[in-house]
N, C-alpha and C positions, 0 to 999 in steps of 0.2 A: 876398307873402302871409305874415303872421303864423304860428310856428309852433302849431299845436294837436296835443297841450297844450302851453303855453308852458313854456321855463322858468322857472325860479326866477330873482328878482332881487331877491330881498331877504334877509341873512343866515341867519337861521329857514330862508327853504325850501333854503339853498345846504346847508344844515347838515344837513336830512334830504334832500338828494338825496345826499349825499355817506353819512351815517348807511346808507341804505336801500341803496345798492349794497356799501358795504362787507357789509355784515350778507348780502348776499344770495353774497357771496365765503364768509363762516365757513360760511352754511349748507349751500353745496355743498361745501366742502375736510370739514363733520363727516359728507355722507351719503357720503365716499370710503372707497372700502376700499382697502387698503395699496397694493395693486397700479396702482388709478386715478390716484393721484398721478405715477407715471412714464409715463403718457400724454400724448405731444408736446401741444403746440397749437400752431397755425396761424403763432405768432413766432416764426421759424426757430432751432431750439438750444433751445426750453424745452420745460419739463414743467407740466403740472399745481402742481405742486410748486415749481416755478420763479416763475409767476404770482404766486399766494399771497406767496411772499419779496418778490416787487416790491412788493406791496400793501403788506407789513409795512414794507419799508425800505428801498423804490428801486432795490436792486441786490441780488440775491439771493446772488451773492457773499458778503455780510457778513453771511448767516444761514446759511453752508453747512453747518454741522455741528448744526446743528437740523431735528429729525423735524421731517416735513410733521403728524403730528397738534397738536406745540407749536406749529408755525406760527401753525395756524387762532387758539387760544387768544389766542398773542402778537397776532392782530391783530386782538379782538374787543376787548383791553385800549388797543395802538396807537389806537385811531379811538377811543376814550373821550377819551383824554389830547386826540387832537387837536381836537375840539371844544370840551373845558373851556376857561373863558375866552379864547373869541375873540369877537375885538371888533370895528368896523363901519371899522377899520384899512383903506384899499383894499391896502393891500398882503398883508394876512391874507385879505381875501377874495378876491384873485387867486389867491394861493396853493392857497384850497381850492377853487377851480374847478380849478386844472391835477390835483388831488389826486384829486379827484372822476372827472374825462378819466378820468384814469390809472387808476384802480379799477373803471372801468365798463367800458373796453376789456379791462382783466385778466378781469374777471368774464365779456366775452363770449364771451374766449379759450378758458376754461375752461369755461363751457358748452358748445360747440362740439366739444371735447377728447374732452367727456361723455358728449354727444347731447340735451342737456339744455337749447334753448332758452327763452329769456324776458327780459323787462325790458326790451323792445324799443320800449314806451311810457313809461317812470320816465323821471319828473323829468331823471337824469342823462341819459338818453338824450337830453333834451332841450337838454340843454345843451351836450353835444356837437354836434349840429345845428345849433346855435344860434354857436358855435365857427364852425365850418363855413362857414356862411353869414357871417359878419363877413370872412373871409378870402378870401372868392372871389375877389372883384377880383384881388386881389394873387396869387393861386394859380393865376388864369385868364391873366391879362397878362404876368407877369413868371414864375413858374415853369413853365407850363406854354409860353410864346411865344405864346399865339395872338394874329394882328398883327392890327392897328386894321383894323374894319372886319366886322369879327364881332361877332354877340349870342348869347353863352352861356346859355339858360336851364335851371337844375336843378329838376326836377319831382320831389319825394319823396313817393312814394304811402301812408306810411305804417308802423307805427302812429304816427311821429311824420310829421305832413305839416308839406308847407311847401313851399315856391315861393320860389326864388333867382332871379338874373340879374346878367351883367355885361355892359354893353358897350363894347368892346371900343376906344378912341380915343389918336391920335394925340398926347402931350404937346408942349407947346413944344419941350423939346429931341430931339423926333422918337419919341422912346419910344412903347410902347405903356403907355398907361395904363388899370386898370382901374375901370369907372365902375357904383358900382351899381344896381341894377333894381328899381323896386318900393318906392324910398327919398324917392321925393319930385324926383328929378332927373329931368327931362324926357329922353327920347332924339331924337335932332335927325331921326329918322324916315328917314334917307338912304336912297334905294330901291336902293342898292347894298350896302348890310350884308346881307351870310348870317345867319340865325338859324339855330340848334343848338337843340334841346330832346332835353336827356337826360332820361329818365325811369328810377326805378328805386326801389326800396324803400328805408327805411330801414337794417336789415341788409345791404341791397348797398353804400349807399353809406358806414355807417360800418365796413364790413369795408376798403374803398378808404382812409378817413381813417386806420386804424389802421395801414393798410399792409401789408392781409393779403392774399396771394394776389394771382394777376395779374388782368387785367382780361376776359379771357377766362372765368376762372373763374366772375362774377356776372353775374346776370342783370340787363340795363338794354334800352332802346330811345331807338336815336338817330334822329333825323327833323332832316334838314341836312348838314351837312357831316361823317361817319364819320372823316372823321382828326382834327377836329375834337374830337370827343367824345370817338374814345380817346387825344389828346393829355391832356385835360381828368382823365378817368378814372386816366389814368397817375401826373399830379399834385395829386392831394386828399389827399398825405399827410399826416398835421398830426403824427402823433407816431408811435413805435413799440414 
């Protein structure tokens, strides 16, 4: 199943899904008051404050002696520059897809931090899904171990939906390989495969991608195999 709404795949939209998250980082670091800035978030070791710095420059180590109000500023100027001439380069536009990940997860961090969610339907959100679901296979078979002979299906209720799948098959050199669902590749139907269907929200499951919190924490429903699902659950991490 198609994500709705889709992401972006073509420069222009990667450019304001990447634009609209950042802008949506300065707006909340300018409605912070002094003290909101040293409110942890959900990435074990950071602040508020912390977030922001990654936005600005990856490692907020190399902003440590700048206020969190410069922060915000420095990175309404940062995401200018990085948008001016960029060009339809794959390797410019991979870039500001991991740029974009990486800005949208700070941003939810710091929502969260807040109390203050949203942007649970943007564009970026969708592309992090969208991430997500490119990676199953390989997240499902190989990091996670579930062995051939399972079908993993991800059911995301929302505000970004979408409908994943892997199943789960045995490589020539005995591996489990994982095979996607919903791609155009036939499943050979063996009435001996387990089917898994996790179901869960959008927020639950990129709270999982970002590698927040355990898996007890979010709310899902499994129907199938329960060590299953929280093998699967355990590893959807894609970045941190």
């Amino acid at each position: 199943m198609p994500l709705h709404p889709a992401a972006p795949e073509d420069l222009a939209g990667l450019v304001a899904a990447y634009e609209q998250t950042t802008q949506a980082v300065v707006d909340l670091g300018r409605s912070c008051r002094d003290e909101d800035f040293s409110r942890p978030t959900a990435r074990e070791g950071w602040t508020v404050r912390d977030e922001i710095a990654h936005v600005v420059a990856g490692d907020p180590a190399h902003r440590a002696g700048v206020s969190a109000p410069k922060l915000v500023s420095e990175l309404e100027l940062v995401a200018e520059r990085r948008v001016r001439g960029l060009t339809e380069d794959p390797d410019a536009v991979a870039a500001l897809r991991r740029d974009t990940i990486a800005a949208w997860v700070a941003e939810q961090d710091i929502r969260q931090a807040l109390g203050r969610p949203g942007d649970l339907d943007s564009p970026a959100a969708a592309i992090v899904m969208e991430e997500l679901f490119g990676r199953l296979p390989e997240l499902v078979a190989e990091r996670a171990g579930i062995p051939p002979g399972n079908v993993v299906i991800l059911e995301v209720t929302g505000p970004v939906l979408g409908r994943a799948g892997v199943w789960v098959d045995a490589g020539e050199d005995g591996q489990a390989r994982g095979i996607p669902l919903f791609s155009g590749v036939a499943h050979d139907g063996d009435p001996q495969d387990v089917f898994t269907t996790i179901t869960l929200s959008t927020d639950a499951v990129t709270r999982r991608c970002a590698g927040r919190g355990a898996v007890d924490e979010i709310h899902y429903t499994a129907h199938g195999d329960e060590d299953v699902a929280r093998r699967v659950l355990e590893n959807l991490t894609l970045t941190s």
